[in-house]
C-alpha positions in Angstrom: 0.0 0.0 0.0 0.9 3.4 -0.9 0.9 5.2 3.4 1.2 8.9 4.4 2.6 9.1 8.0 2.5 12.1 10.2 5.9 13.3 10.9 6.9 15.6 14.0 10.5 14.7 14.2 10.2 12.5 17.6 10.3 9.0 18.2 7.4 7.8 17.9 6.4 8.8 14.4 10.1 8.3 13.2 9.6 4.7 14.0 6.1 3.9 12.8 7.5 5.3 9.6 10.1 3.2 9.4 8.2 0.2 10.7 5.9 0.7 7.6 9.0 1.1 5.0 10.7 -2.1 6.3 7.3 -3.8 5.8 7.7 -2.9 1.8 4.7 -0.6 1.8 5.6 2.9 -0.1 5.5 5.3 2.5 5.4 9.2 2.3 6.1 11.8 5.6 3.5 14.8 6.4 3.3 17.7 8.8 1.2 20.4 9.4 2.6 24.1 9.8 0.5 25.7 12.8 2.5 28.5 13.7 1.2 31.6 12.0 3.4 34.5 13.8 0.9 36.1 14.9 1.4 35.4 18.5 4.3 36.8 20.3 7.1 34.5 22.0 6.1 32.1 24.2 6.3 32.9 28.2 7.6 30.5 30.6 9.2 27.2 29.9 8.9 27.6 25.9 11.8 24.4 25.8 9.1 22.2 26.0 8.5 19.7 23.1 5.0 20.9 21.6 2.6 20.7 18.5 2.4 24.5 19.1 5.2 26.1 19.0 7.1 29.9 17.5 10.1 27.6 16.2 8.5 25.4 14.0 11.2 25.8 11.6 13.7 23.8 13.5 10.6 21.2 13.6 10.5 20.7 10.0 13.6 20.0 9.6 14.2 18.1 12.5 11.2 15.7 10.2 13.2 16.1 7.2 15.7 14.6 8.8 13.7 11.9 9.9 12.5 11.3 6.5 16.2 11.7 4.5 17.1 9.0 6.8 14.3 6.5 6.3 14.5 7.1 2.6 10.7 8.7 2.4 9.5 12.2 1.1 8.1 14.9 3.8 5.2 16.9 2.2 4.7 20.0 4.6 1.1 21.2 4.5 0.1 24.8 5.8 -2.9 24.6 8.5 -1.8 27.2 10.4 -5.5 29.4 9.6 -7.4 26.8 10.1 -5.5 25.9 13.5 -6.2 28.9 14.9 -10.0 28.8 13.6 -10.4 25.8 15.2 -8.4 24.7 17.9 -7.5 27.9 19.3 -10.6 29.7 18.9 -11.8 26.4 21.0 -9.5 26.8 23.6 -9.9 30.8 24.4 -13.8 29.9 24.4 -14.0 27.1 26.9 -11.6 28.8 29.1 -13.0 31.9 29.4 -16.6 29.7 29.8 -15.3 28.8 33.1 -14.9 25.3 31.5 -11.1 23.0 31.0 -10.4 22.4 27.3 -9.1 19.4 25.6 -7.5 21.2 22.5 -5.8 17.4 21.8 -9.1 16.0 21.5 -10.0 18.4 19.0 -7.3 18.9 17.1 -6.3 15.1 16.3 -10.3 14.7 15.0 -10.3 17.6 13.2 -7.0 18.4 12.0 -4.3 15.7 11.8 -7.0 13.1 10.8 -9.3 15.0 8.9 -7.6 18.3 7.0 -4.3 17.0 6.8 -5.2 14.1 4.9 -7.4 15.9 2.8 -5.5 18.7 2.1 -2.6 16.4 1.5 -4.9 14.4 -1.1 -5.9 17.7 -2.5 -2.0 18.8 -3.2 -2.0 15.6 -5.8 -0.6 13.2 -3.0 -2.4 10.0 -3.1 -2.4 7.7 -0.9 -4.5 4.2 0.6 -4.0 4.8 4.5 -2.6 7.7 6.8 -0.6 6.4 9.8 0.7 8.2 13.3 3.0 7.3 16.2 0.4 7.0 18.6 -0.3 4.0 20.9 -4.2 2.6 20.0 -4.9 0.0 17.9 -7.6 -0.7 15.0 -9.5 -3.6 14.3 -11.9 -4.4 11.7 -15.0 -6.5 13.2 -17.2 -9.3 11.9 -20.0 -6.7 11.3 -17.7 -4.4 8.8 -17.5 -1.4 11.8 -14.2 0.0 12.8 -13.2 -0.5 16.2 -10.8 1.6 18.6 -8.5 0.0 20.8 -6.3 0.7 24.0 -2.2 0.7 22.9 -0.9 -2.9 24.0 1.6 -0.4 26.1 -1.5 0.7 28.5 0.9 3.4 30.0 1.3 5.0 26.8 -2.2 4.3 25.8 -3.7 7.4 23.5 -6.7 5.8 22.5 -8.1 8.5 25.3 -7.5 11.6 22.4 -8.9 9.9 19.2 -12.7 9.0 20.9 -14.2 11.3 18.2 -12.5 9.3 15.3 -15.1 8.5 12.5 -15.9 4.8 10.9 -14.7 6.7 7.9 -11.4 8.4 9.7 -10.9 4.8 11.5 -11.4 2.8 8.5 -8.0 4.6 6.8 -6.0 4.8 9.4 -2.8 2.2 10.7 -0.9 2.9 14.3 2.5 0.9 13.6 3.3 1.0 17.3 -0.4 -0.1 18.8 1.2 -3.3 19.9 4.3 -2.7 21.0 5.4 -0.7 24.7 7.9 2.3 24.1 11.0 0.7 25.6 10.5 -1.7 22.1 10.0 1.8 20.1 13.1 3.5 21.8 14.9 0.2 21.0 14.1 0.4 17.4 15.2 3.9 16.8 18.7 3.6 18.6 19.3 0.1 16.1 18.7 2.0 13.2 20.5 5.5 14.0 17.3 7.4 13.6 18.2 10.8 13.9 15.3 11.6 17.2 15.9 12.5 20.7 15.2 9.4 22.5 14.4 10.6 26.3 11.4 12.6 24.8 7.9 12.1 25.7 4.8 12.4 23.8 4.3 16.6 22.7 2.8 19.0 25.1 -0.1 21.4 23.1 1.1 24.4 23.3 4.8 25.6 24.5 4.4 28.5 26.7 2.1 29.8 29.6 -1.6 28.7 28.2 -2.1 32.6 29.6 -0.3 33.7 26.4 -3.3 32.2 24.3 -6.2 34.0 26.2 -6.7 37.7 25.2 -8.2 38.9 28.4 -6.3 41.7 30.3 -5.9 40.9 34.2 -8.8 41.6 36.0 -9.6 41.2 39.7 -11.8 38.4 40.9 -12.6 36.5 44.7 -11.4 33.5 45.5 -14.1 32.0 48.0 -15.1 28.9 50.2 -18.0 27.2 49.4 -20.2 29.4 51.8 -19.4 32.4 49.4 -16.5 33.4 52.3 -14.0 35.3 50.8 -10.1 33.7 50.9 -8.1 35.6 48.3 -7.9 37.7 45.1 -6.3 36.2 42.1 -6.0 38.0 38.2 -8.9 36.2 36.2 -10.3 32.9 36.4 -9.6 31.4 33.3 -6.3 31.1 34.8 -7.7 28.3 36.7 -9.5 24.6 36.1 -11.0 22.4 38.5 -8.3 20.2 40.7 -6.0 22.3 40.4 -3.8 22.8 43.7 -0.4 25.2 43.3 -0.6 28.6 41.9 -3.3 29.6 44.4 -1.7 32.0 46.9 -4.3 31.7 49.2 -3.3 30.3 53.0 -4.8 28.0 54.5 -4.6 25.5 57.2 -4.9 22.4 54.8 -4.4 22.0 51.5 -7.0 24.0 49.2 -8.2 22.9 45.7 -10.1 24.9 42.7 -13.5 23.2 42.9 -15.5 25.1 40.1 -15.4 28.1 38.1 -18.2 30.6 37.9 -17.3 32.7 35.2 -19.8 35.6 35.4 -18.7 36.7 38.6 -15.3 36.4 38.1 -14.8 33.4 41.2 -13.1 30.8 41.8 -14.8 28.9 44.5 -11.8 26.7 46.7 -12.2 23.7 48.7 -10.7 21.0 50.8 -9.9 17.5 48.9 -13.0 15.6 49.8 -15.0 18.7 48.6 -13.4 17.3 45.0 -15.3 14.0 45.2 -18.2 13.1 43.0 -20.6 10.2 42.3 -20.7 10.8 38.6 -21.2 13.3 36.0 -23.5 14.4 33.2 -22.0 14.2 29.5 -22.4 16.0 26.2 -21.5 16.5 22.9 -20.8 12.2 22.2 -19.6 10.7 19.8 -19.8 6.5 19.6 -17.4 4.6 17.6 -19.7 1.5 18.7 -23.3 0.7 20.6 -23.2 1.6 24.0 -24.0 -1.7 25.4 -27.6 -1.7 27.4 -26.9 -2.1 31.3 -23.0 -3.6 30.8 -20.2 -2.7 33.5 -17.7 -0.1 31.7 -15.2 2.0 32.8 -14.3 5.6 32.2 -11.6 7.6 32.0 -11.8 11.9 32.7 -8.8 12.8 31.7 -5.6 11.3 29.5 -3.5 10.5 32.1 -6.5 9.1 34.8 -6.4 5.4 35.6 -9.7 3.5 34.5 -13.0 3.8 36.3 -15.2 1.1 36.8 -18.6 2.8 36.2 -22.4 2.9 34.6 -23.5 4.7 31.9 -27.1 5.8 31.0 -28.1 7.5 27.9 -30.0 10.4 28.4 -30.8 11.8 25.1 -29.9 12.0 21.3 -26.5 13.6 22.6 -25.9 12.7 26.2 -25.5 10.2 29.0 -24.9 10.0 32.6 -22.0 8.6 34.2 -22.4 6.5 37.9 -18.7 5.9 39.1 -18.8 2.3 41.1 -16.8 4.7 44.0 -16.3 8.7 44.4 -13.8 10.7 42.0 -12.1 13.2 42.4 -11.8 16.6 40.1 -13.9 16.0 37.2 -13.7 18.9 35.2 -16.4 20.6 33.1 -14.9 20.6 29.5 -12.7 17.9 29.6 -13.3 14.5 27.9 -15.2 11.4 29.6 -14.2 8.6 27.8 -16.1 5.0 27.7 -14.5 1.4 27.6 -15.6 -1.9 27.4 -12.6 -4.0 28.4 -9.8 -2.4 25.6 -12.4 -0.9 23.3 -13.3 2.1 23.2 -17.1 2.9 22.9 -16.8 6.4 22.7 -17.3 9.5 24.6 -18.4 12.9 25.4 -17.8 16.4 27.0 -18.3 16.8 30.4 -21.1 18.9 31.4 -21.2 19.4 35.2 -20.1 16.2 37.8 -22.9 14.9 40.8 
């Protein structure tokens, strides 16, 4: 088969193009250009390995490299407008809703597997499949649909950020490393020379302080208990998301915790650890890759890097369902992904709406 791989000039999609040339399949590199200058500098630690990033020069060729030395072309495609259209426009909006974005989520459905491709096709680049680094498998079943599966490396498992994959988008896509575990991939690319940092884990979104992103001036707002008390002042509460712990400036006698966002009034309301814990939450916005099964056991995760949940799920509409954890859990954040999975399937998903 004839295979365009997303390149980013790490490991991981170094390797899964290689994996796919050594197989004999005729394999051509891709990335996207984000960056369109129109952002300053990044703040803070901008060292940090990101799809977002102001030197995204020393990115492509770090994939050219990548590709001279697997012997493949690299076709660079300009999203950067539609980038900021979509996934940045996405993440100012749900952050200054009061709400935790997931600009991963959206960006791998609606950019690296859906315009990339097509824009790649549209350039006069044919191709049969598109292939990434990540860790997830695909598997074809007996009734013809397309099902997503967990990494066989279930620490590096990524199935989480693909949930809103199509049939379509799953039925042309190949992940060269879903079955093997990282120390394998790592292994690979130091046998062959591959010209990648090895130590180097899996790209942050954006480089900088996610401040830089927001255009809202500082503006004074309450930190309070969950009586209304007022604890602190901080600059503007998109600075905050729900769990989150340092950064507060606000003294206590035991540890305090953002436990929701009311964006009207400028507040971020603070509690104790246990005031984190909730039997479930409330779900919008789905997408299924397969039937929710009627009344089975699943488990959930709320965020990328959350262990599994056992849990029950009720539909509650065209576009929604209801989540019952099987114990209390801690910091689920409006705006962030809950993700469904039957054993190492994943069912699909949905935007969290408010937890209970």
């Amino acid at each position: 088969m004839k295979i365009a791989v997303g390149i980013s000039g790490g490991v991981d999609s170094a390797v899964a193009a290689f994996l796919l040339k050594r197989a004999g399949h005729e394999v051509v590199g891709t990335m996207m250009t984000l960056w369109d200058g129109s952002l300053p500098k990044p703040s803070g630690d901008s060292s940090k390995h990101a799809c977002f990033c102001h030197d995204e020069e020393a990115e492509i060729e770090a994939s050219r490299r990548v590709c001279d030395h697997i012997g493949i072309p690299l076709h660079v495609v300009d999203c950067a407008g539609a980038y900021s259209g979509t996934v940045l426009d996405y993440f100012r909006d749900e952050y200054l809703a009061g709400r935790t974005p997931n600009p991963c989520v959206v960006c791998n459905q609606r950019m690296k597997f859906g315009l990339l491709p097509r824009l790649l096709e549209e350039s006069g680049v044919e191709f049969d499949k598109f292939a990434t680094g990540h860790y997830c498998r695909v598997e074809e079943l007996s009734d013809g649909v397309f099902a997503l599966k967990k990494g066989a490396d279930e620490r590096k498992d990524q199935s989480y950020f693909l949930y809103r994959l199509s049939q379509e988008q799953l039925s042309r896509v190949v992940f060269p490393l879903g079955g093997m575990r990282k120390e394998e991939t790592r292994r690979i690319a130091e046998e062959e020379g591959l010209p990648v940092p090895l130590d180097t884990e899996s790209q942050d979104f954006y480089s900088g302080d996610y401040a830089d992103l927001i255009p809202e001036e500082p503006r004074e707002g309450e930190f309070v208990d969950l009586d209304g008390n007022v604890l602190g002042h901080h600059q503007g509460y998109w600075r905050y998301t729900v769990g989150q712990r340092r950064g507060l400036g606000v003294s206590h006698s035991k540890p305090l915790y953002v436990v929701s966002i009311d964006a009207e009034r400028n507040r971020v309301v603070l509690g104790e650890s246990d005031t984190l814990l909730a039997e479930g939450l409330k779900a919008e916005d789905t997408n299924f890759i397969v039937d929710l099964p009627e009344g089975k056991p699943l488990e959930t995760k709320i965020r990328s890097a959350s262990s599994p949940i056992p849990c029950r799920v009720e539909k509650t509409g065209q576009d929604a369902f209801d989540v019952f954890f099987e114990t209390p859990t801690r910091a689920v954040a409006p705006g962030q992904s809950c993700v469904l999975y039957d054993g190492d399937i994943v069912i699909g998903g949905g935007v969290i709406a408010e937890a209970f």
